[in-house]
C-alpha positions as CSV (number, residue, x, y, z in Angstrom):
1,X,-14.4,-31.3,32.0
2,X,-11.9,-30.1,30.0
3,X,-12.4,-26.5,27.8
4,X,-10.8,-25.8,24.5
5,X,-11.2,-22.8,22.4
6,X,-12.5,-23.9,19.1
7,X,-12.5,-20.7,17.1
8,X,-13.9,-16.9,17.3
9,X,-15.4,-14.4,15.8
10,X,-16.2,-10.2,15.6
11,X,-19.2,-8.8,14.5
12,X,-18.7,-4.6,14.1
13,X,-22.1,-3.3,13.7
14,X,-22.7,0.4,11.8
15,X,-25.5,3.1,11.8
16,X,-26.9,3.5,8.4
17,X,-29.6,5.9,9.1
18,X,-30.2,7.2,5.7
19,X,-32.1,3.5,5.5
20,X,-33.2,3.3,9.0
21,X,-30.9,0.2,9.6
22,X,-27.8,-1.2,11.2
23,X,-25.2,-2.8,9.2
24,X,-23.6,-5.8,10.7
25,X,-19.9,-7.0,9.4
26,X,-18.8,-10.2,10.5
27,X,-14.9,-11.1,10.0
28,X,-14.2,-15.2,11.1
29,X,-10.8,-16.6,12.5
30,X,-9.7,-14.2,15.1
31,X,-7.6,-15.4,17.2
32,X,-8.0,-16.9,20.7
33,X,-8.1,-14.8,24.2
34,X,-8.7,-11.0,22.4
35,X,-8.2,-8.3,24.1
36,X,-10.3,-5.6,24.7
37,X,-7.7,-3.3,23.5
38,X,-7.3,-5.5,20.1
39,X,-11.2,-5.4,19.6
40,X,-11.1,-1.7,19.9
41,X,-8.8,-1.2,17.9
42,X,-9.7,-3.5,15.3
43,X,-12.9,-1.5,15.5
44,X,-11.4,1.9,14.9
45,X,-9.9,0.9,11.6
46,X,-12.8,-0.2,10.3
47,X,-14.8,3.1,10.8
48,X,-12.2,4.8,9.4
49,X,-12.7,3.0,5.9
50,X,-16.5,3.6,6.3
51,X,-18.2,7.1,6.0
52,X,-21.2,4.9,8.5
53,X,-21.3,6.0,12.2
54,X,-19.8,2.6,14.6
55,X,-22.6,1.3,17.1
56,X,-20.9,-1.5,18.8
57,X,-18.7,-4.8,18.0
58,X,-19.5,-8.1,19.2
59,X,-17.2,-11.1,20.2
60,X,-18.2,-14.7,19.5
61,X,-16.2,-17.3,20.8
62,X,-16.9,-20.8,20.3
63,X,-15.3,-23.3,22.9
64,X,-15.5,-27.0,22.7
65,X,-15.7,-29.1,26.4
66,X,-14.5,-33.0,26.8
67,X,-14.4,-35.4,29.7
């Protein structure tokens, strides 16, 4: 079988405890084979633009397989 990578995704995930809840952001289109390095990054400027606490981010990559 043959693998190709499709497309991806990040989910960041915040802390909003004045509401008892975590807020999920989801951004579409990243780009193929990210790095840790990029994802933390990526991460970091995001909870600078927010006054919420960061929890964790989550990759989602979506890969297509053909014979």
């Amino acid at each position: 079988m043959q693998k190709e990578w499709t497309k991806g995704a990040i989910e960041v995930h915040f802390e909003d405890a004045a509401n008892e809840k975590t807020v999920k952001r989801s951004y579409s289109n990243t780009i193929n084979s990210v790095t840790d390095e990029q994802v933390e990054g990526f991460s970091a400027a995001l909870e600078s633009l927010t006054s919420l606490p960061y929890v964790q981010s989550v990759m989602v990559e979506e890969y297509t397989y053909t014979r």
